[in-house]
C-alpha positions as CSV (number, residue, x, y, z in Angstrom):
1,X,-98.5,42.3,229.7
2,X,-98.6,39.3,231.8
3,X,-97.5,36.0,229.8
4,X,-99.6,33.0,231.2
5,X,-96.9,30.8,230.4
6,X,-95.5,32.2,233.9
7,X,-98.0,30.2,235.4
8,X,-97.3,29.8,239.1
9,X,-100.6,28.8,241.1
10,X,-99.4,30.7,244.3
11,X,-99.6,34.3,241.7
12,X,-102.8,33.6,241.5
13,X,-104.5,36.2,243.3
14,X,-107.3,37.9,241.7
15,X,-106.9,41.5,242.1
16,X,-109.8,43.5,240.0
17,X,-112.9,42.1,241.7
18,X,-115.1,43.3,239.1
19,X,-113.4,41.2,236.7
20,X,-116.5,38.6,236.2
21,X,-118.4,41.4,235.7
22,X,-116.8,42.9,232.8
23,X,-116.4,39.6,231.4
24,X,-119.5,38.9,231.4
25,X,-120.6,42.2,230.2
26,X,-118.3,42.4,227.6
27,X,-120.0,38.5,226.8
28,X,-123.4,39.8,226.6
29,X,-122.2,42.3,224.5
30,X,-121.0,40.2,221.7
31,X,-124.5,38.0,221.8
32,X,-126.9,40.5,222.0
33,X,-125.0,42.4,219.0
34,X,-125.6,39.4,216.3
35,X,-127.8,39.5,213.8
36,X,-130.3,37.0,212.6
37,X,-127.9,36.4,209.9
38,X,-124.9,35.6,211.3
39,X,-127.2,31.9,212.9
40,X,-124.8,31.4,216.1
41,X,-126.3,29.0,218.0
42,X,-126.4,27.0,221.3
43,X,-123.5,24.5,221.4
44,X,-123.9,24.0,225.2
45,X,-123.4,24.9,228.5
46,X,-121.1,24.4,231.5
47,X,-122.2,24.3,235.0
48,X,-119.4,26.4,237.0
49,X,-119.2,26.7,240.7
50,X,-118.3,30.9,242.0
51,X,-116.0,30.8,244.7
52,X,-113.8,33.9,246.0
53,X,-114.6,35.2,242.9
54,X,-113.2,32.7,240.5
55,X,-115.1,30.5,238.2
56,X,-114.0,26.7,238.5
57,X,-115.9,24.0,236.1
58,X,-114.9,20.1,236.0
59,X,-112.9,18.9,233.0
60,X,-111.9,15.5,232.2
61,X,-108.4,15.5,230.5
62,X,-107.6,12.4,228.1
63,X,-110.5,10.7,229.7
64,X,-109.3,10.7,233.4
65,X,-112.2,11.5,236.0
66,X,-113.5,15.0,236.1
67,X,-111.2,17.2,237.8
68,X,-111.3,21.4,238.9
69,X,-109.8,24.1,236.6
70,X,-110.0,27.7,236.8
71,X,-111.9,29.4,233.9
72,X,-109.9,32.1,233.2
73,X,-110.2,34.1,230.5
74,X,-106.5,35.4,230.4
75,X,-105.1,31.8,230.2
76,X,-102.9,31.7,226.8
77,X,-102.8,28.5,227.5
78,X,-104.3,25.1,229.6
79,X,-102.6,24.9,232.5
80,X,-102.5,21.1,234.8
81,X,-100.8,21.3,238.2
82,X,-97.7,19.1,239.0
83,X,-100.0,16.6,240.9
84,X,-102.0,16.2,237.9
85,X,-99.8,15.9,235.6
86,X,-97.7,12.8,237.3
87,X,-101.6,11.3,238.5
88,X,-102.5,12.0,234.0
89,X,-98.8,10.1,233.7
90,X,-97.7,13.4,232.1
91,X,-93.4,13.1,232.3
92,X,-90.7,14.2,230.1
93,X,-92.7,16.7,228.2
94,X,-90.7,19.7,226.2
95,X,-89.3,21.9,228.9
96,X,-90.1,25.1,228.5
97,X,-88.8,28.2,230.0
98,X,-90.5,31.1,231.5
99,X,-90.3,34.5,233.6
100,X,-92.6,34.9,235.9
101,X,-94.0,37.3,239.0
102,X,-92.3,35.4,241.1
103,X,-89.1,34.9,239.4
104,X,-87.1,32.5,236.7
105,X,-89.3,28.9,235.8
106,X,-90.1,26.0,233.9
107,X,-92.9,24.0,232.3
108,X,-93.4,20.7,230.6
109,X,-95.2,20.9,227.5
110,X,-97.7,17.6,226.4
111,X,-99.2,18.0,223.2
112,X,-102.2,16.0,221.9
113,X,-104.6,16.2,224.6
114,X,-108.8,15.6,224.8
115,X,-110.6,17.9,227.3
116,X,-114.1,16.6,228.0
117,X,-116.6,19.7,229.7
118,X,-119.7,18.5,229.7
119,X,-120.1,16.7,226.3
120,X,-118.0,19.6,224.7
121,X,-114.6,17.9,223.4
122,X,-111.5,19.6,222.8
123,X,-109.1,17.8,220.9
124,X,-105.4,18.2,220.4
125,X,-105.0,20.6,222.9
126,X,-101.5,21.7,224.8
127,X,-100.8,21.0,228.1
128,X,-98.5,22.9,230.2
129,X,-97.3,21.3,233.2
130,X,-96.1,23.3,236.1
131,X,-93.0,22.2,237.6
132,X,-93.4,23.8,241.0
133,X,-95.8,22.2,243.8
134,X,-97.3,24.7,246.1
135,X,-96.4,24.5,249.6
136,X,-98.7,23.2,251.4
137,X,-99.5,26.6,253.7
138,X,-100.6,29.0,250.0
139,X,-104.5,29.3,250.4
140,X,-104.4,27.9,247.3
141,X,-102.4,24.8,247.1
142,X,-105.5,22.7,247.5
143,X,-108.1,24.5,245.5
144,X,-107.8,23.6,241.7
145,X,-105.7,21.1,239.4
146,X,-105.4,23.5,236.3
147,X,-106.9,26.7,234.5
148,X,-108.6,26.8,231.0
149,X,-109.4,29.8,229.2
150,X,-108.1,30.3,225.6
151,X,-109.1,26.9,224.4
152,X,-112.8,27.4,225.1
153,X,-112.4,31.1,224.2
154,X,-111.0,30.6,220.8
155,X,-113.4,27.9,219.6
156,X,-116.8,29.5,221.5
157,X,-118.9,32.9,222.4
158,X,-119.2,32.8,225.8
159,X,-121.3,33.7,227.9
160,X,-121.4,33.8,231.5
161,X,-124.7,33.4,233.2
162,X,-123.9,34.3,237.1
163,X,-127.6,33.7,237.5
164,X,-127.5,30.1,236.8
165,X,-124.2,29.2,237.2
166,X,-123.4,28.6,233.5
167,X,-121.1,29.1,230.7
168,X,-123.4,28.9,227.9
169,X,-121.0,28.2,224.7
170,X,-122.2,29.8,221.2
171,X,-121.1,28.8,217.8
172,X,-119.0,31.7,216.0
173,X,-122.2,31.2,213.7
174,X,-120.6,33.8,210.4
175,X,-118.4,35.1,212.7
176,X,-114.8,34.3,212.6
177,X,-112.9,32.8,214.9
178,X,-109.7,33.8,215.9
179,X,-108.5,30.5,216.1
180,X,-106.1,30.1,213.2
């Protein structure tokens, strides 16, 4: 099992092309089987551009301007990019070890943090900061600043609308959430 705390933006190559279809699947799924009863409801949705087959949206961390993340739905954890941490002012944080694909790392860890997605806040969330920049020739060293998945996926049903670009969030409604 992969840890996401391995996080190296130049491992991320997305090998199972049919992953946003299962996800989304496996979304509609979990929707479509509520009852009237369990009253989950709209909370909102998130405009997401589809490119190479990876969902980005625009989040705004701690108020800064909106900025693009991955949505990825095996993220542990919220991920920022070097650059974007030192632009966020994001220094000194807890260092944290990890094990990676591509060998023996280490992160910065920044607790405390708002997310703004589209009038959806996310409040005292974890940042981990990657120490490593990308070298300027990885096809994706230019593409995204950080990747979200766990934070949205622990406090929402998701649901991933390929037909109208959206992430449309659903209350847990009597549902429980598996954030604890």
């Amino acid at each position: 099992m992969t840890d996401f705390a391995s996080f190296n933006l130049a491992d991320l190559n997305i090998q199972n092309k049919m992953r946003p279809f299962f996800i989304s699947v496996i979304s509609f799924l979990i929707i479509s089987c509520q009852t009237e009863s369990s009253q989950s409801e709209l909370v909102g949705k998130i405009p997401f551009q589809f490119e190479e087959n990876m969902i980005f949206i625009k989040v705004k961390v701690n108020d800064s301007s909106e900025k693009k993340f991955l949505f990825d739905s095996g993220a542990s954890v919220t991920l920022i990019s070097k650059s974007l941490g030192e632009e966020l002012g994001l220094n000194n944080g807890k260092k944290v070890g990890n094990i990676g694909a591509t060998g023996k790392g280490s992160m910065e860890a920044f607790g405390g943090n708002d997310l703004a997605i589209k009038g959806i806040r996310l409040e005292g969330i974890t940042l981990m900061k990657n120490l490593k920049k990308l070298p300027k020739s990885s096809p994706l060293s230019e593409k995204f600043d950080g990747a979200i998945g766990y934070d949205i996926l622990s406090n929402f049903i998701v649901k991933i609308n390929y037909n109208t670009n959206e992430l449309e969030l659903y209350s847990f409604g009597n549902l429980e959430s598996t954030n604890g």
